[in-house]
Wavefront OBJ file of the C-alpha trace (Angstrom):
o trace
v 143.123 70.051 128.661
v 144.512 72.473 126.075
v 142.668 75.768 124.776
v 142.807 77.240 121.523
v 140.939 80.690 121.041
v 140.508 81.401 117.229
v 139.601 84.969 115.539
v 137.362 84.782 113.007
v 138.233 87.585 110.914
v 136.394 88.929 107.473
v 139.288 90.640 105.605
v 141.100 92.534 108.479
v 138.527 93.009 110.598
v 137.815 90.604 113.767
v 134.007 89.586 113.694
v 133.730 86.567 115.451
v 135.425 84.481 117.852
v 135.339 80.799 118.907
v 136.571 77.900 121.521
v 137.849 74.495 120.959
v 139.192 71.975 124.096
v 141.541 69.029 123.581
v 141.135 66.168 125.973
v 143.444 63.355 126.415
v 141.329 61.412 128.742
v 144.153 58.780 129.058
v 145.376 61.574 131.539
v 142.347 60.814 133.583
v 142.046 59.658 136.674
v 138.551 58.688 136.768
v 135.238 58.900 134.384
v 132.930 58.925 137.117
v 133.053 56.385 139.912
v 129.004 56.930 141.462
v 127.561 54.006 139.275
v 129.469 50.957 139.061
v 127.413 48.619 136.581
v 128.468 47.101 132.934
v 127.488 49.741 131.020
v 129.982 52.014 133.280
v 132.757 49.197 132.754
v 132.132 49.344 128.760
v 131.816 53.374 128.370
v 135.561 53.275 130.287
v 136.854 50.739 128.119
v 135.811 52.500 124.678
v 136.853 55.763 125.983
v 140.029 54.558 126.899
v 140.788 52.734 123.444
v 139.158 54.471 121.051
v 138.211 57.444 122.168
v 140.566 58.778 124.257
v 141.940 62.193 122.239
v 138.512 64.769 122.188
v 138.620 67.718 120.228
v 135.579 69.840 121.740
v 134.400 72.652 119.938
v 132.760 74.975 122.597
v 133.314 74.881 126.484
v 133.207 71.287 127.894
v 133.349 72.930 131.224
v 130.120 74.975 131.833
v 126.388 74.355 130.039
v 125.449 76.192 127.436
v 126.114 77.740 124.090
v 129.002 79.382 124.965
v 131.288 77.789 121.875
v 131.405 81.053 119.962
v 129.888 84.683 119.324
v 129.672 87.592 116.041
v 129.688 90.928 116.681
v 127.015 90.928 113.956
v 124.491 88.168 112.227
v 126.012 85.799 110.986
v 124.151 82.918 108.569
v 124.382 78.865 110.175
v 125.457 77.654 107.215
v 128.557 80.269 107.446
v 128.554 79.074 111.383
v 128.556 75.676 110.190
v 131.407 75.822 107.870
v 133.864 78.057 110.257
v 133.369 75.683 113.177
v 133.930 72.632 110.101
v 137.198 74.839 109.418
v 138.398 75.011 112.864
v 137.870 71.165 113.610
v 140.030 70.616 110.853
v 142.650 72.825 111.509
v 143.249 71.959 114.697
v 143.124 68.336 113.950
v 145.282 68.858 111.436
v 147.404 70.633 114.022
v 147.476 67.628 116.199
v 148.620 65.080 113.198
v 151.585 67.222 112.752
v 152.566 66.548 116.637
v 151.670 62.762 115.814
v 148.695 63.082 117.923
v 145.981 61.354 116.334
v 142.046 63.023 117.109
v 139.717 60.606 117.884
v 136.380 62.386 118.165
v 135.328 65.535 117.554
v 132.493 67.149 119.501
v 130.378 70.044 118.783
v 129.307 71.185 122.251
v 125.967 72.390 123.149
v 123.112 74.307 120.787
v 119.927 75.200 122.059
v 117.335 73.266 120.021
v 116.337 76.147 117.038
v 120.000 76.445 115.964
v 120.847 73.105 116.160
v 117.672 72.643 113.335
v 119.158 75.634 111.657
v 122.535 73.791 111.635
v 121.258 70.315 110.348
v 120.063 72.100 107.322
v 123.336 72.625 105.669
v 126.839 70.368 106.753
v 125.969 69.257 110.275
v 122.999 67.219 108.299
v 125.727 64.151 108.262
v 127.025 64.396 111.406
v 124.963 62.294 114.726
v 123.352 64.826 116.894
v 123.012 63.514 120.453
v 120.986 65.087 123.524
v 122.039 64.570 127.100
v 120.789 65.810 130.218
v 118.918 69.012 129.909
v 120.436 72.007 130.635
v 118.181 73.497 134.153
v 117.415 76.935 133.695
v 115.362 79.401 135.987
v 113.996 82.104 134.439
v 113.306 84.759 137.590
v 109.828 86.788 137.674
v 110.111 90.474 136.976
v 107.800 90.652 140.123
v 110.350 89.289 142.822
v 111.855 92.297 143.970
v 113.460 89.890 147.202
v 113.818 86.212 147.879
v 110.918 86.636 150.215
v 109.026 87.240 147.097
v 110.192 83.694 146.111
v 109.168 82.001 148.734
v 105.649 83.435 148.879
v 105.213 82.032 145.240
v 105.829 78.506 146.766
v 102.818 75.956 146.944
v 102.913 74.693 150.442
v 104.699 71.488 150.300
v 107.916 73.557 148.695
v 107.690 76.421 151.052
v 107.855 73.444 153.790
v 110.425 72.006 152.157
v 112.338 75.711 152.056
v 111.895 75.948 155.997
v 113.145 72.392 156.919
v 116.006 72.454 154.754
v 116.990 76.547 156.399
v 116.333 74.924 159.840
v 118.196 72.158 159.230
v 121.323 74.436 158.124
v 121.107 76.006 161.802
v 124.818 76.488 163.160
v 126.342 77.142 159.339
v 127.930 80.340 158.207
v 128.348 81.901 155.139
v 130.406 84.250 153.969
v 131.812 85.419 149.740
v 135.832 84.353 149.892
v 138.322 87.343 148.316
v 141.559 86.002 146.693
v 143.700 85.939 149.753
v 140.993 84.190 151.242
v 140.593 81.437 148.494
v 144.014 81.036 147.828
v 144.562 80.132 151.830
v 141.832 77.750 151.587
v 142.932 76.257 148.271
v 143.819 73.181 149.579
v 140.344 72.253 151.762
v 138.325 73.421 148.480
v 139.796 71.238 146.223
v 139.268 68.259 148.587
v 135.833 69.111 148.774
v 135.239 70.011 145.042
v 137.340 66.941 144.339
v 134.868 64.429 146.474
v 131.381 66.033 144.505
v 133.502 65.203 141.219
v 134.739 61.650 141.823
v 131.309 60.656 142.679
v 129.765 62.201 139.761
v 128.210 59.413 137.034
v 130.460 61.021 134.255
v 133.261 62.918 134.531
v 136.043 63.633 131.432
v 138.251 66.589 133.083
v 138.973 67.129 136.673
v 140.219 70.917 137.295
v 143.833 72.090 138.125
v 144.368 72.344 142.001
v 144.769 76.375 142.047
v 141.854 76.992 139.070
v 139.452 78.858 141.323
v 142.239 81.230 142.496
v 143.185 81.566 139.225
v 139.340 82.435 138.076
v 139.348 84.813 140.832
v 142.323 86.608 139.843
v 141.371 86.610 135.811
v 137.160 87.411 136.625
v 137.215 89.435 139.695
v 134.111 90.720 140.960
v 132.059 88.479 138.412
v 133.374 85.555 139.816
v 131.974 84.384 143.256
v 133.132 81.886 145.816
v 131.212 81.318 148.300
v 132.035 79.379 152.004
v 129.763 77.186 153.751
v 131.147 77.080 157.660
v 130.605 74.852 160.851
v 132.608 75.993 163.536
v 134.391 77.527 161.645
v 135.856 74.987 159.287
v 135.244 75.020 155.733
v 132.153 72.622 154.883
v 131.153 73.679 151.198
v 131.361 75.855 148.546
v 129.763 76.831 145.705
v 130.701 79.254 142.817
v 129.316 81.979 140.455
v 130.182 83.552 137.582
v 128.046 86.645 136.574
v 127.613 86.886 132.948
v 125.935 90.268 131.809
v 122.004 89.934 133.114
v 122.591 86.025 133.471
v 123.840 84.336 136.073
v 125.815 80.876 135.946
v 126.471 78.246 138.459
v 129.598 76.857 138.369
v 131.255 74.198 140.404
v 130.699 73.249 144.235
v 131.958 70.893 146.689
v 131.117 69.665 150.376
v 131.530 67.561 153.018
v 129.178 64.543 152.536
v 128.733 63.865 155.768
v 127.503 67.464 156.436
v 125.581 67.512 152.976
v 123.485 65.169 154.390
v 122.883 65.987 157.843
v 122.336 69.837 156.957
v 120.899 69.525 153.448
v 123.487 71.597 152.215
v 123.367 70.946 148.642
v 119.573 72.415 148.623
v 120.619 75.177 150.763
v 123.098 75.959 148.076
v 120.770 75.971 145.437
v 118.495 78.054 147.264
v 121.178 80.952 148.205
v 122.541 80.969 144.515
v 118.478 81.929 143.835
v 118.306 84.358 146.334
v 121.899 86.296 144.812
v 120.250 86.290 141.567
v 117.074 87.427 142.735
v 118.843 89.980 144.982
v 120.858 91.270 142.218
v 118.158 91.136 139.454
v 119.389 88.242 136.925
v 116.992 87.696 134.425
v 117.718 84.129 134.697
v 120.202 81.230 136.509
v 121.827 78.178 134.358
v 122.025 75.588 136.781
v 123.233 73.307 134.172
v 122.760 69.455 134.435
v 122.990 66.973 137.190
v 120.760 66.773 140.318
v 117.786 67.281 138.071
v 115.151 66.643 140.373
v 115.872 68.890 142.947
v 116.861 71.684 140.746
v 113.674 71.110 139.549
v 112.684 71.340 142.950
v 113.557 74.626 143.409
v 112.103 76.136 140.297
v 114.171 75.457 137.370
v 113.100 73.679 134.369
v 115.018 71.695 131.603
v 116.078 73.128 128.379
v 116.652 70.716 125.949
v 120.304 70.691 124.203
v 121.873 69.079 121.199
v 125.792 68.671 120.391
v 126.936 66.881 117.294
v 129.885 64.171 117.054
v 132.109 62.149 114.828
v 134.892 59.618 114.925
v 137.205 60.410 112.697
v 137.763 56.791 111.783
v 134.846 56.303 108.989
v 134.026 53.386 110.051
v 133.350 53.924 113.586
v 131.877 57.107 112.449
v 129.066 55.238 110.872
v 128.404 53.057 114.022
v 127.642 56.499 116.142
v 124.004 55.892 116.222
v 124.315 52.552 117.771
v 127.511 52.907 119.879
v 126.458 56.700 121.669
v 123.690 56.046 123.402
v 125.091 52.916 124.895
v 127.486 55.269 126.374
v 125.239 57.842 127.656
v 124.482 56.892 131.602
v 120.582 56.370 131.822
v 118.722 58.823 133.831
v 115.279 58.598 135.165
v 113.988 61.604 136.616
v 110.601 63.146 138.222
v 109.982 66.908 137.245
v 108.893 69.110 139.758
v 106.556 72.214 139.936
v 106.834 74.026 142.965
v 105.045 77.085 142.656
v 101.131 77.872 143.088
l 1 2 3 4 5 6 7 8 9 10 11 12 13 14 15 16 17 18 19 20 21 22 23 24 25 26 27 28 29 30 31 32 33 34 35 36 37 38 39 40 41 42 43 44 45 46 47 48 49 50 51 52 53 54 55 56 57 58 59 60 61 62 63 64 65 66 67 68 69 70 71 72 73 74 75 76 77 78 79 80 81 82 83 84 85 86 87 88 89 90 91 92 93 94 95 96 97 98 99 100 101 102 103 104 105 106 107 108 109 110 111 112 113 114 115 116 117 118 119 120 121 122 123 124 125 126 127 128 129 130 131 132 133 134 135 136 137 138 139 140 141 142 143 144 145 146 147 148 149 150 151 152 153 154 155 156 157 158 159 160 161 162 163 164 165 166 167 168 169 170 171 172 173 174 175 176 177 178 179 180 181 182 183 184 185 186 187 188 189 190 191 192 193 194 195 196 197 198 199 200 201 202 203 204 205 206 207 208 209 210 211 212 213 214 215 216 217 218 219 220 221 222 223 224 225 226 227 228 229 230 231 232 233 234 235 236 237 238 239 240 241 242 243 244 245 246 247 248 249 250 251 252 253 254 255 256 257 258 259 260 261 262 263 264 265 266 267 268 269 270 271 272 273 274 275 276 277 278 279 280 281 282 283 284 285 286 287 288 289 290 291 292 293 294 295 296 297 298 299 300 301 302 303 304 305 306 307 308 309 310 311 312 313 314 315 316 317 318 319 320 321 322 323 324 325 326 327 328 329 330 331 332 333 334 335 336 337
């Protein structure tokens, strides 16, 4: 992956500021090895043909529209032609270093601006929704996670004690740097495992990045250990963004996932912190649907847009995207009273 942060300036002043991501996924190790079918086989193939240099505008690493921000209003059609500008510069960029851009991506609007968008340039460009983005909106009127738990209909509060009980014997504790970068090597195995064994992967992350978020975030990143007997199990991360809190990426032992429900225990301590610490709301982002779902969070529909910057392709999108998308069926759930 290679960043490019761009100032958006009007006259001398800086107003605005944006993200774009290159991805050579020939680099990649692995798209995603969980579900081994034809339409898996077919998605790797095109990717690694004809799709393989990705120009994302936004943050292909965390949910969310987090691919720019204005100190002041600005107008979508104005949004829509600086983020137009920046895909072709840096495209442009690339050509000159013989790299030829495949597809550009437009990463992640919430539904209103993505309409607001589709009024002016992004009208001829597909839009495409994936998973939801699973956000929990906390109640002003938990003041602590016992709070939470009271708001549970019975079969979810049960479900809160068996997993807690079944996490018996388990330690946790918040890792400082020295701490992380000592354990560097266990936590990327275990972060490594969750992301080989998701259904779609198109980055894997350097082996020191969460010492390196540490040491750039501080305090408003978290890394938290899961421990039996005192080896590290788990993990999962934070990173604190003003009155929102963001989940970021975890890893565990499968073997102990399953026996200790670990994964839901995760979930449920990454409520409790933002409860704790009054968050308006957590982004759980996508994957694991259900049982994020499970523990109060609800989906949030997203849009991106995307091109191929052959024309021809381009005009195949419609039909040639969603056969690339992996198929999810999922069950909502409502857990409170």
């Amino acid at each position: 992956m290679q960043c490019f942060y761009i100032g958006i300036y009007e006259k001398s002043v800086l107003i605005g500021v944006a993200l774009a991501q290159y991805l050579n996924l020939n680099q990649l190790e692995s798209f995603g090895e969980r579900d081994q079918c034809f339409k898996t086989y077919a998605r790797n193939f095109v990717f690694k043909n004809f799709a393989s240099h990705v120009l994302f505008l936004g943050n292909n690493m965390i949910t969310g529209q987090n691919g720019y921000e204005f100190t002041k209003e600005i107008d979508f059609k104005d949004i829509g032609d600086l983020l137009l500008e920046c895909a072709n510069a840096i495209t442009k960029y690339f050509k000159e270093q013989k790299i030829k851009i495949h597809i550009v991506s437009f990463k992640d609007f919430y539904q209103h601006c993505a309409d607001e968008l589709k009024k002016h340039q992004f009208s001829n460009i597909y839009e495409f929704n994936t998973q939801p983005n699973m956000i929990f909106e906390l109640k002003n009127n938990w003041q602590t996670n016992e709070d939470y738990i009271a708001a549970f209909s019975k079969k979810y509060r049960d479900q809160y004690k068996r997993s807690h009980k079944k996490a018996e014997g388990i330690t946790i504790k918040e890792l400082s740097l020295e701490e992380i970068i000592q354990s560097e090597k266990r936590i990327y195995e275990l972060y490594h495992h969750v992301a080989k064994n998701a259904p779609f992967n198109t980055f894997f992350l350097s082996k020191n990045h969460f010492s390196s978020f540490k040491k750039q975030c501080g305090d408003r990143f978290k890394l938290v250990g899961y421990f039996l007997n005192e080896e590290l199990i788990g993990f999962h991360t934070l990173l604190l963004n003003g009155n929102v809190l963001e989940t970021y990426f975890l890893g565990y032992d499968n073997q102990v996932q399953k026996e200790k429900m670990l994964y839901l225990n995760m979930l449920y301590n990454m409520t409790k912190f933002g409860i704790e610490n009054r968050f308006e709301k957590i982004i759980f982002g996508r994957t694991a649907l259900e049982i994020k779902s499970s523990i109060g969070a609800e989906p949030i529909l997203m849009s991106g847009f995307i091109y191929h910057t052959n024309k021809w392709v381009n005009k195949l999108m419609p039909k040639i995207f969603p056969q690339l998308e992996p198929t999810l069926a999922w069950q909502q759930r409502h857990p409170f009273k």
